[in-house]
C-alpha positions as CSV (number, residue, x, y, z in Angstrom):
1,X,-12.4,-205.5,35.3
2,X,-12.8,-203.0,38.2
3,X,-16.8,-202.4,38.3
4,X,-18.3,-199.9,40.6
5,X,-21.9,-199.3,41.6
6,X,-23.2,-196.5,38.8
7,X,-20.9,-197.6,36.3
8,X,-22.9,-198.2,32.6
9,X,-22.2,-200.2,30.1
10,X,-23.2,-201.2,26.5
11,X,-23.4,-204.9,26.5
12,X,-22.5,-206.8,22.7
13,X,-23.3,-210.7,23.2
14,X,-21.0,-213.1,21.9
15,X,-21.8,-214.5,18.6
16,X,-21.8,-217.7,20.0
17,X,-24.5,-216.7,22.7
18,X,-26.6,-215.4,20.0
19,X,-26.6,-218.7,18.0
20,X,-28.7,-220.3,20.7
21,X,-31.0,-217.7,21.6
22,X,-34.1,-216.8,19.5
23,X,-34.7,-213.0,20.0
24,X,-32.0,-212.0,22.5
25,X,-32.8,-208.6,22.4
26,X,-36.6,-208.7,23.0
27,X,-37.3,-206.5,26.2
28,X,-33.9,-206.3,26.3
29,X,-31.4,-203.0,25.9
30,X,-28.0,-204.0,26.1
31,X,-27.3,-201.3,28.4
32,X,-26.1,-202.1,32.0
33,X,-26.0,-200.3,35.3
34,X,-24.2,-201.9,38.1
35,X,-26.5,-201.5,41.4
36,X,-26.8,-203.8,44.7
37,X,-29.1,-206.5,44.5
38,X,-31.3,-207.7,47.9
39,X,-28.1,-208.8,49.0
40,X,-25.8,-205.9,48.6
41,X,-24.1,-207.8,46.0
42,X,-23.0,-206.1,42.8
43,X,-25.4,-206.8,39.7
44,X,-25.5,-205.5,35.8
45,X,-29.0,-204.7,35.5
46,X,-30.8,-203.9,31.9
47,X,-32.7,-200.6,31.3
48,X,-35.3,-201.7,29.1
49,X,-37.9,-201.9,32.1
50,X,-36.3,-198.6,33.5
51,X,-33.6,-196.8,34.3
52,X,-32.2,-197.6,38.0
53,X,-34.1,-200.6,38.0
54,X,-33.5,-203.9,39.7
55,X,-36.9,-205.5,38.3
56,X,-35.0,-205.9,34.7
57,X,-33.0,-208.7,33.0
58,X,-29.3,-208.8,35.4
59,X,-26.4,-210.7,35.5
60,X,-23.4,-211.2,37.9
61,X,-20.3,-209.9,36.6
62,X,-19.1,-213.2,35.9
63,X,-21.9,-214.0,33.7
64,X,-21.8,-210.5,31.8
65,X,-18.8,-211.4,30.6
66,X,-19.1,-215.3,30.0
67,X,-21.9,-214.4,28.1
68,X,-20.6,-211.2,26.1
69,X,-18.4,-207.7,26.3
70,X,-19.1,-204.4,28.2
71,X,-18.6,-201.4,26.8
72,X,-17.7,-198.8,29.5
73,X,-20.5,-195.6,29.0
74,X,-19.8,-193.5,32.3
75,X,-20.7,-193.9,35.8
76,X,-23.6,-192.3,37.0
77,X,-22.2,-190.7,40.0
78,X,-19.8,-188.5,37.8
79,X,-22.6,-187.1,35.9
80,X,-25.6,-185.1,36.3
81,X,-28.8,-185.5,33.6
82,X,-28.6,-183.2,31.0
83,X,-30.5,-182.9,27.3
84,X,-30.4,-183.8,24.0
85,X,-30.0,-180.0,22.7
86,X,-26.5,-180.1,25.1
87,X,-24.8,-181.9,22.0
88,X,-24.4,-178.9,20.5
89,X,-22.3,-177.2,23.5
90,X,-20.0,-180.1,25.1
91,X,-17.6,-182.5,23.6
92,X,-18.7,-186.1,22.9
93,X,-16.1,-187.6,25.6
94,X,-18.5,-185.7,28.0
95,X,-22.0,-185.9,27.1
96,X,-23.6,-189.8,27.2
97,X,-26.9,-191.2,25.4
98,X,-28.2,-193.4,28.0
99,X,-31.4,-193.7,26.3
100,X,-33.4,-197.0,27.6
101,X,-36.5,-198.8,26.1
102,X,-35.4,-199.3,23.4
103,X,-34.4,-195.5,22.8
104,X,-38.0,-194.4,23.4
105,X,-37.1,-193.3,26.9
106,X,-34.7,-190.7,26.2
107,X,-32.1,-189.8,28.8
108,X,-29.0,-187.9,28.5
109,X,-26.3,-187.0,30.5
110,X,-22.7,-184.9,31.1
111,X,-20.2,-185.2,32.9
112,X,-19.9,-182.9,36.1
113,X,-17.4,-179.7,35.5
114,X,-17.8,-180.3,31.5
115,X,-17.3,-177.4,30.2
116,X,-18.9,-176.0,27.1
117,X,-16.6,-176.6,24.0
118,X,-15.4,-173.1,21.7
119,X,-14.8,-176.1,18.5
120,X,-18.1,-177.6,19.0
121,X,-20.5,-174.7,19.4
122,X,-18.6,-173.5,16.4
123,X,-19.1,-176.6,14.4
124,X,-22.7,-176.5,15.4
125,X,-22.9,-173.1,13.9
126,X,-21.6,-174.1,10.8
127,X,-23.8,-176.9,10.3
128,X,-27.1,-174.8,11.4
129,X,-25.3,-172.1,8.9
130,X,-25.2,-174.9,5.8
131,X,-28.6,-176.2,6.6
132,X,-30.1,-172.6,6.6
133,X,-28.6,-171.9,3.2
134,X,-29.5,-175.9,1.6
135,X,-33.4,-174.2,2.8
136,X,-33.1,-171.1,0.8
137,X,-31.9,-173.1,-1.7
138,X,-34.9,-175.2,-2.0
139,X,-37.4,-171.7,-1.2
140,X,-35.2,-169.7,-4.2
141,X,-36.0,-173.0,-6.7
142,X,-40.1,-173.2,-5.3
143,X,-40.4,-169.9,-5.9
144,X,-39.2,-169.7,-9.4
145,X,-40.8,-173.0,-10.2
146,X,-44.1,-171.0,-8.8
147,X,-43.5,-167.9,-11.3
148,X,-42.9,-170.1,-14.3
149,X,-46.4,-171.8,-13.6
150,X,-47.8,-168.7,-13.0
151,X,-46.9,-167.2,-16.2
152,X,-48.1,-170.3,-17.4
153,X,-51.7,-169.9,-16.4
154,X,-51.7,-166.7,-17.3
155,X,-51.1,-167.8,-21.1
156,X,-54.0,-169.9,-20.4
157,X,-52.5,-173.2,-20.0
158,X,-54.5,-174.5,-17.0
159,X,-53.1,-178.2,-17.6
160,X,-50.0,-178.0,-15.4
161,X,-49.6,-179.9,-11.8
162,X,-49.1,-177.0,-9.0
């Protein structure tokens, strides 16, 4: 496996591993950046603790994949940051999640020269289009339900649940 400094991973442990652990993933992402250590070494570091971060959980390459299997994410000198709302414009081979902590951080980014997608946007649109009409919907139905207890009341039946 040819691993260069920026490269991310998604690291799965090997069943195995997990056996003989008790809470593997506690402070603990699964998602590796390869930096230089002290030494100028090559090291998969976790982003739990941060992103860019040598203070987290690491591992030599060797022991990365004794231990379990990398997933190949993107390497972070082929991207620059970008948002969550940049789903909706750029197809999924060139936008990343690289969310840390557990997802609470969030962090996104795309690849540099993407360019926006025509088939995405317009898939976007289509959903936002559906989602828009399910909320008419559901306003058309309240509103009617709204008139019949309003007629209702006016009958003098006060014993209905607005």
């Amino acid at each position: 496996m040819n691993i260069k400094e920026g490269d991310v991973f998604r690291f799965t442990c090997k069943e195995e591993i997990l056996k003989n652990m008790s809470l593997p993933y506690y402070c603990f992402d699964g998602q590796l950046i390869a930096m230089r250590n002290g030494r100028g070494e090559l090291e998969l570091y976790d982003t739990y603790w941060g992103f860019r971060d040598i203070t987290g959980r690491s591992f030599t390459i060797k022991e990365a994949l004794e231990k379990g299997k990398l997933h190949y994410v993107c390497n972070l000198n082929e991207v620059k940051e970008a948002s969550f709302d940049d789903y909706k414009y750029y197809n999924k081979k060139d936008i990343f999640n690289c969310s840390y902590h557990h997802g609470h951080r969030p962090l996104y980014f795309i690849k540099k020269g993407a360019k926006r997608s025509k088939d995405v946007m317009l898939k976007y649109i289509e959903k936002k289009k559906q989602s828009i009409r399910r909320k008419i919907k559901s306003l058309e139905n309240d509103l009617k339900r709204l008139e019949n207890s309003k007629k209702k009341i006016e009958k003098g039946n006060l014993n209905i649940y607005l």
